[in-house]
C-alpha positions as CSV (number, residue, x, y, z in Angstrom):
1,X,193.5,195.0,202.7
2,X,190.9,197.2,200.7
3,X,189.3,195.1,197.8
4,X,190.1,197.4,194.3
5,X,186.8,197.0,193.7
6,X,185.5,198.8,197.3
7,X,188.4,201.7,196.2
8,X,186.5,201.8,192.4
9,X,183.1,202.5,194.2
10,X,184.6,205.3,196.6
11,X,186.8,207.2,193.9
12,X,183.8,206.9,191.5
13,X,181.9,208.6,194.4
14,X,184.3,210.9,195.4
15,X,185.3,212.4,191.9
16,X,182.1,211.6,189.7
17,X,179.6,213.8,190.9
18,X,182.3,216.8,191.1
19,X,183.7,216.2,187.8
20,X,182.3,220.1,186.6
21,X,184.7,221.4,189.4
22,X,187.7,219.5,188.1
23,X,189.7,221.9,185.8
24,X,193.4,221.6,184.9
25,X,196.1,222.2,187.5
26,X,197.4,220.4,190.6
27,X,195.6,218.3,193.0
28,X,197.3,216.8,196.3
29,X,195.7,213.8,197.1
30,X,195.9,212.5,200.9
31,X,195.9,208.8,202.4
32,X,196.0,209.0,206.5
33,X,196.4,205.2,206.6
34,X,197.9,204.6,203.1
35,X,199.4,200.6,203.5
36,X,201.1,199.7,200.9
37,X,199.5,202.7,198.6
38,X,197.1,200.9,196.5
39,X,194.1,203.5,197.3
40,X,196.2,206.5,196.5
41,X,196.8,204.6,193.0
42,X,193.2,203.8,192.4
43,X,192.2,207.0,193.3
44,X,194.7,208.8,190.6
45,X,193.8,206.4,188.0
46,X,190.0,207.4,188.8
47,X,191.0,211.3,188.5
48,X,193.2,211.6,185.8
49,X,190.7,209.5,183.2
50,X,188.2,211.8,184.6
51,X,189.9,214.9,183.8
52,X,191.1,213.4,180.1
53,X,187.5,212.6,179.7
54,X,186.2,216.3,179.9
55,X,189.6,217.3,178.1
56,X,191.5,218.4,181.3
57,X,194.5,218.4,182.2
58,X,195.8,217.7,185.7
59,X,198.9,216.9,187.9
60,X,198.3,214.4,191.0
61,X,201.0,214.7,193.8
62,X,200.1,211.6,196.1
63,X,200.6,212.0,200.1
64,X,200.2,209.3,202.6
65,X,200.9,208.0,206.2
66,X,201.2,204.6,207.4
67,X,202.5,203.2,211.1
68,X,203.8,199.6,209.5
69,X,207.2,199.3,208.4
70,X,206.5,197.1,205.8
71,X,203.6,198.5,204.4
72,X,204.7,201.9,204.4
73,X,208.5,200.7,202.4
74,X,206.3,198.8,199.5
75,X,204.3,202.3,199.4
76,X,207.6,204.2,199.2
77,X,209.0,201.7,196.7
78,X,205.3,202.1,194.5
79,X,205.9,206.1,194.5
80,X,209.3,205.8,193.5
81,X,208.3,203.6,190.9
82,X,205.3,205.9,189.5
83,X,207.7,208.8,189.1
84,X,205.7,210.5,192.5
85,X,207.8,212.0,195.2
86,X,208.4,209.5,197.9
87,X,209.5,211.8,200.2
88,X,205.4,212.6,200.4
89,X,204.8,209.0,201.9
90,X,205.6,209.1,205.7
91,X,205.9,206.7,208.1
92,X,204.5,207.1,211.9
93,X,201.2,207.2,214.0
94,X,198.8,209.5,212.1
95,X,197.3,210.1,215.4
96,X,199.5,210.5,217.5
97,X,201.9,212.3,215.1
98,X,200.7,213.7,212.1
99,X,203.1,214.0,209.5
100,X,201.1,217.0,207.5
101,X,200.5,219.0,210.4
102,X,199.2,222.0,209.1
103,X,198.5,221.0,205.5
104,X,195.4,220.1,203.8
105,X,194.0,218.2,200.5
106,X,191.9,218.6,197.5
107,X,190.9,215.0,198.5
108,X,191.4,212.4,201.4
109,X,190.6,208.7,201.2
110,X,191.4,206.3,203.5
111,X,190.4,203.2,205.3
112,X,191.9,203.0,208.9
113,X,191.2,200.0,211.3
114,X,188.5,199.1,212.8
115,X,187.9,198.2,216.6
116,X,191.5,198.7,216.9
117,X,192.0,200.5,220.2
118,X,194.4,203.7,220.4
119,X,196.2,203.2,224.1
120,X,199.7,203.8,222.5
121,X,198.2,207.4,220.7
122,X,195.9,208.2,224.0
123,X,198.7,210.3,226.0
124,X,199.4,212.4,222.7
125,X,195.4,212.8,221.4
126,X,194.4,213.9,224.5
127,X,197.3,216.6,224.9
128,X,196.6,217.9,221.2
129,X,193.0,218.3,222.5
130,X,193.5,219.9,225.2
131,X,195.9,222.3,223.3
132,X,194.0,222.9,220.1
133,X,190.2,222.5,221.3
134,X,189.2,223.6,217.6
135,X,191.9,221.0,216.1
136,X,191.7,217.4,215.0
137,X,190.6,216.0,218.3
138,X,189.3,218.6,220.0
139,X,185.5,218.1,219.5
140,X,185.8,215.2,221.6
141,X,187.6,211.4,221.6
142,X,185.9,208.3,221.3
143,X,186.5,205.2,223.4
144,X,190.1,203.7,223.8
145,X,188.8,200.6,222.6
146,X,187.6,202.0,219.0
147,X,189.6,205.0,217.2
148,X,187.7,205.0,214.3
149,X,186.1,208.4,215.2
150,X,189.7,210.1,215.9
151,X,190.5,209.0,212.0
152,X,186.9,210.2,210.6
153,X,187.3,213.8,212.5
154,X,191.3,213.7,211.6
155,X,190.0,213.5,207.7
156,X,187.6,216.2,207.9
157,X,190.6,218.3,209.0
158,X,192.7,217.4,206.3
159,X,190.4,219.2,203.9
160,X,190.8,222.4,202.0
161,X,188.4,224.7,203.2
162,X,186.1,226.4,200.7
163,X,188.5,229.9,200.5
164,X,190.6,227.3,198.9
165,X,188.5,225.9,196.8
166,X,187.3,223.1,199.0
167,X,187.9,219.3,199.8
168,X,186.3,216.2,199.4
169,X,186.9,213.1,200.8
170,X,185.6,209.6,201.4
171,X,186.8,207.4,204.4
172,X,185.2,203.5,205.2
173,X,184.0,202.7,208.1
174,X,182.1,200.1,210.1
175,X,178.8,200.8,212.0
176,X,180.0,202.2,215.4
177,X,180.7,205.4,214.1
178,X,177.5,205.9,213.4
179,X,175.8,205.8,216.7
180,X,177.9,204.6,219.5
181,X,178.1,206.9,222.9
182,X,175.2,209.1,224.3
183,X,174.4,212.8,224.2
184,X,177.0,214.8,225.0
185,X,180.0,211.7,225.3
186,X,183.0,212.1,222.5
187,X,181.7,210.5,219.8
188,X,178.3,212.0,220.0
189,X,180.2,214.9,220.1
190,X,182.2,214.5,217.4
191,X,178.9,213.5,215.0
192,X,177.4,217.0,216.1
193,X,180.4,218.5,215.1
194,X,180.6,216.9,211.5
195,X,176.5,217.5,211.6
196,X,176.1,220.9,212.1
197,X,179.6,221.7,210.3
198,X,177.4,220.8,207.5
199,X,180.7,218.4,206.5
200,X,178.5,214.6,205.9
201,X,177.4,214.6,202.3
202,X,176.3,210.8,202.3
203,X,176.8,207.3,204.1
204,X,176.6,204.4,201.9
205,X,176.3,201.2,203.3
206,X,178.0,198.6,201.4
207,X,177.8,194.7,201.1
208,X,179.0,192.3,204.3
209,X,181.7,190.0,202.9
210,X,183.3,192.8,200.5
211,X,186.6,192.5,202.1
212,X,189.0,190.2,202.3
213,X,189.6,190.1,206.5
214,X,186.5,191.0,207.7
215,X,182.5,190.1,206.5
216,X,181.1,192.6,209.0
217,X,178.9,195.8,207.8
218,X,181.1,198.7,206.3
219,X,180.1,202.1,205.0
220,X,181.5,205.0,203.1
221,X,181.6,208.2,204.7
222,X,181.5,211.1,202.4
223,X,182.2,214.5,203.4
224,X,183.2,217.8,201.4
225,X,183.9,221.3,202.5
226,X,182.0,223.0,199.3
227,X,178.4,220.9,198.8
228,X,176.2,221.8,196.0
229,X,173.4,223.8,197.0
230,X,170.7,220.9,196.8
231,X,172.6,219.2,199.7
232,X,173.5,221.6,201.5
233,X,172.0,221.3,204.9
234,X,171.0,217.5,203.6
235,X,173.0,214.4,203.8
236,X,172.0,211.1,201.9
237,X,172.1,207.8,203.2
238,X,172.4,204.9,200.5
239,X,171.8,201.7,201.2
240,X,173.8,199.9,198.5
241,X,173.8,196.4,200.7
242,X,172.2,194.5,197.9
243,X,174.2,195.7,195.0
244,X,177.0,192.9,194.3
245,X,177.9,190.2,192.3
246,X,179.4,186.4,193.8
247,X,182.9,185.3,193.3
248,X,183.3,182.0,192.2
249,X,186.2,181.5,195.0
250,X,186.4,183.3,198.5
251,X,189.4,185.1,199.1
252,X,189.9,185.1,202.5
253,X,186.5,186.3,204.3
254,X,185.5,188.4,200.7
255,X,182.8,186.4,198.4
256,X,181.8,189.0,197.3
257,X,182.8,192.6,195.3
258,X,181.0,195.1,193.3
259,X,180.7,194.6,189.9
260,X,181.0,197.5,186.8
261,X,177.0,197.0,187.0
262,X,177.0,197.3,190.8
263,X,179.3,200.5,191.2
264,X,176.8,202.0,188.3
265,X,173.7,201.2,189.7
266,X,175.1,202.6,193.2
267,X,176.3,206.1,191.8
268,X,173.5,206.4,190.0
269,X,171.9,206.3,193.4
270,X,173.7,208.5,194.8
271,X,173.4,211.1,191.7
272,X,169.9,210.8,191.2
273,X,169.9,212.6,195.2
274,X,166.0,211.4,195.9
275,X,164.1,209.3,198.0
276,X,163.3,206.1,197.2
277,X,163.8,202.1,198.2
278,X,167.4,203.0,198.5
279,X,168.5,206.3,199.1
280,X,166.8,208.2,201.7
281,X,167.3,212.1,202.0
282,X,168.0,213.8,206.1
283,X,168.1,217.3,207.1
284,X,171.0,217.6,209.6
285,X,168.5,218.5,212.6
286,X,166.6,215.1,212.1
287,X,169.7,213.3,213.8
288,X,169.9,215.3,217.4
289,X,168.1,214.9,220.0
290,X,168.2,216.5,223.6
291,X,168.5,213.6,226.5
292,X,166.6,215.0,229.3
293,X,166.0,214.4,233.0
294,X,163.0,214.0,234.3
295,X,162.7,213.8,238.2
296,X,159.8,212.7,240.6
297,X,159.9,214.0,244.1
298,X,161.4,212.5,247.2
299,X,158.5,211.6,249.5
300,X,158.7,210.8,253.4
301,X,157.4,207.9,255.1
302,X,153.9,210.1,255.5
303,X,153.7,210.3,251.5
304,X,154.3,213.6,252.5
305,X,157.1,215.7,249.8
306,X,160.5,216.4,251.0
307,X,161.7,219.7,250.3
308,X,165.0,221.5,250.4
309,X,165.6,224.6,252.5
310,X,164.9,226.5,249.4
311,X,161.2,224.7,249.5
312,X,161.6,222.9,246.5
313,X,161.1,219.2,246.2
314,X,163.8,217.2,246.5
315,X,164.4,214.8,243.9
316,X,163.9,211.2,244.2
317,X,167.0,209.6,242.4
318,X,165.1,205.8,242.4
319,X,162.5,207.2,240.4
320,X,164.8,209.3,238.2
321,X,164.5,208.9,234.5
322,X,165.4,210.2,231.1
323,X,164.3,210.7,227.9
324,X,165.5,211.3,224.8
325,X,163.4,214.2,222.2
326,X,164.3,214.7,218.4
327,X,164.9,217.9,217.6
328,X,162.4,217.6,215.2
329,X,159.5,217.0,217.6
330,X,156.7,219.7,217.2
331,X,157.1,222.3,219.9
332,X,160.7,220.9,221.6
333,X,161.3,219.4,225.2
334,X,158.3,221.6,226.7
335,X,155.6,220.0,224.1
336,X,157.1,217.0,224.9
337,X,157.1,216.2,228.6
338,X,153.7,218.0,228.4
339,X,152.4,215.2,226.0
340,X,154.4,212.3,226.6
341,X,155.3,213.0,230.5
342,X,152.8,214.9,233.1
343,X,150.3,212.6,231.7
344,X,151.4,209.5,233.3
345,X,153.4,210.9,236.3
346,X,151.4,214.9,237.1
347,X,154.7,215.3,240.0
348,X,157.5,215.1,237.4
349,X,160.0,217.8,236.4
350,X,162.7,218.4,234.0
351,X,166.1,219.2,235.3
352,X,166.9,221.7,232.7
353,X,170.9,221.9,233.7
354,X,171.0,218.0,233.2
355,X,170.0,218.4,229.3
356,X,172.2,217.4,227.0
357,X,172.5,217.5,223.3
358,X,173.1,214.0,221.2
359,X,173.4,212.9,217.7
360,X,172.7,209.3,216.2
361,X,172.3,208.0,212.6
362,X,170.2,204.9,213.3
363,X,170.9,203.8,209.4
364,X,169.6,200.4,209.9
365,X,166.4,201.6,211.2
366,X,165.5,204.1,208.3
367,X,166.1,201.1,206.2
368,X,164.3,198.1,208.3
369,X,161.9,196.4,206.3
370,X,159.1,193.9,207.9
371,X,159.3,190.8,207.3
372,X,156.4,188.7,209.1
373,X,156.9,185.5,210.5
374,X,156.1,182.1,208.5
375,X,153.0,180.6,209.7
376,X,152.8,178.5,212.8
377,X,151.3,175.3,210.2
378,X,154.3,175.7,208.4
379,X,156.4,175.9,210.9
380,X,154.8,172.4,212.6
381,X,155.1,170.6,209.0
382,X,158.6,171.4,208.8
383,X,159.5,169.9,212.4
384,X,157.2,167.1,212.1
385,X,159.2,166.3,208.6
386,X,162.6,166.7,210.0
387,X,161.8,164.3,213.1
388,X,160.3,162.0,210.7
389,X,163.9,161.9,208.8
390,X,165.4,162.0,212.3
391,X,163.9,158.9,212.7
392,X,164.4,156.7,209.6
393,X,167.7,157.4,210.4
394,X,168.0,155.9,213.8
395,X,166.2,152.7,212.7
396,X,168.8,152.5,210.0
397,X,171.3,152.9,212.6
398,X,169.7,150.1,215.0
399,X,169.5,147.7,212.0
């Protein structure tokens, strides 16, 4: 179900910019939701002309999960076919039972389901979490209803770390990921986590209507163990909506697909690593934020404040509020309720053991542009036309 020219534009991505760190020898290349195997064979076509091009040499041993029967024979059958070991393509619940426990990847790719709830994996993720609190799912678990964020952090783990040499990998997704749950829930979690890890190298957004089941937004999440030292610290967002070319027939919900031109322009982007209408540059700390409480005290029916036996004031949970304050405001949560806060309400307080830490990538927003409204004369000429036509048409009718 992933368009081979959405696989194109993440290989190019995921190999391209590292090609200087591809030298001959053996890479094992991973897909946690493989389906029939055709991203594991994009992705080794993409490597292996790489390597020839710079005069390398290299071995690709392909590895791959999938939970469908079907899916995962054809993938078996492909492997067999390609002269790969098919023992290396496994079929089972990648969360719920990781086949390659233990073992990790020059490079993971994979696009897992999306909105597809977990229930039958839920008894098994939440044991492995509880029992391995720095594993796969230990960071924290999304919402039943979405597991996308159990397959993102399940990648990341896949990945050699840099004693190894590093791993790189490159995952789509659609926008939940990106900023569903607040501070201190599982999936905010799990984005601090992949944040501060210093794991996200860049989010493109891709076109809507790229695939062939879906039309809804989608991005490319890529992460790697060893960045280069320009992005280290730094992830880039790319906003690569507008870069595609029309199909003359729809294939299902996909009219559209990246083009040569298209996947060019977009790594070009990306390797060009500056801001501009397209690409925007993020330290890490620009995504968290603390959610604070601020409290107002209980009064009596005097106006009088209500205190506790301690003599503090008792909070008043109707007026109870909170707020959320970047990390990068000037000064932190202090500056902060001192500016935006005491000013309005002089009685308020912050709760300090309430605070909780929260990360969000509001891509969208970094890219909104304005677009003003047409004018209101317009507007009126346009509905006077159209009840003009409306009715012609009804006297035709009558006649």
């Amino acid at each position: 179900w992933t368009p081979r020219d959405a696989v194109r534009l993440m290989t190019t991505l995921m190999f391209r910019p590292i090609a200087d760190r591809v030298k001959a020898g053996s890479y094992l290349l991973y897909d946690c939701a493989c389906g029939t195997g055709g991203m594991l064979t994009v992705a080794e076509e993409t490597l292996q002309k790489l390597a020839a091009t710079h005069k390398q040499k290299v071995v690709t041993h392909l590895y791959g999960q999938e939970i469908n029967d079907q899916s995962y024979a054809i993938a078996k059958s492909d492997m067999i076919a390609k002269g790969q070991d098919a023992t290396n393509i496994r079929l089972g619940d990648t969360l719920a039972d990781d086949k390659f426990a233990g073992q990790t990847f020059d490079f993971v790719l994979s696009n897992p389901p999306y909105g597809v709830d977990w229930k039958s994996s839920l008894e098994s993720v939440k044991d492995e979490a509880k029992r391995f609190p720095d594993g796969r799912f230990g960071h924290g678990t999304p919402a039943v209803s979405d597991g996308q964020l159990l397959f993102l952090t399940h990648v990341a783990h896949k990945l050699r770390p840099p004693a190894d040499g590093g791993g790189r990998a490159g995952i789509v997704l659609n926008g939940s990921p990106l900023f569903t749950g607040a501070a201190g829930s599982g999936p905010s979690e799990i984005r601090r986590w992949l944040l501060e890890s210093d794991l996200v190298e860049a989010i493109v957004a891709l076109p809507t209507n790229l695939f062939f089941n879906t039309g809804i937004a989608t991005y490319v999440w890529l992460l790697d163990t060893t960045k280069r030292p320009e992005r280290k610290g730094k992830v880039q967002l790319v906003d690569a909506t507008g870069f595609w070319t029309k199909l003359r027939k729809n294939l299902g919900s996909k009219n559209r697909e990246v083009g040569d031109a298209d996947r060019e322009r977009i790594v070009k982007i990306y390797d060009d690593f500056a801001d501009g209408e397209h690409s925007k540059i993020f330290d890490v700390e620009e995504f968290g934020y603390w959610t604070i409480t601020v409290e107002r005290p209980l009064l009596d029916d005097d106006g009088e404040i209500v205190r506790d036996r301690k003599g503090d004031p008792k909070p008043d949970a109707k007026k109870r509020d909170t707020e959320n304050v970047p990390f990068t405001y000037e000064g932190g949560i202090e500056a902060y309720v001192a500016a935006e806060v005491l000013p309005y309400v002089p009685d308020a307080w912050v709760d300090e053991k309430k605070t909780k830490v929260g990360y969000e990538i509001p891509f969208t927003r970094y890219f909104y542009k304005y677009m003003p409204p047409r004018p209101l004369e317009e507007i009126d000429a346009e509905l006077n036309q159209l009840a003009g036509e409306i009715m012609e048409l009804l006297r035709e009718v009558e006649a």
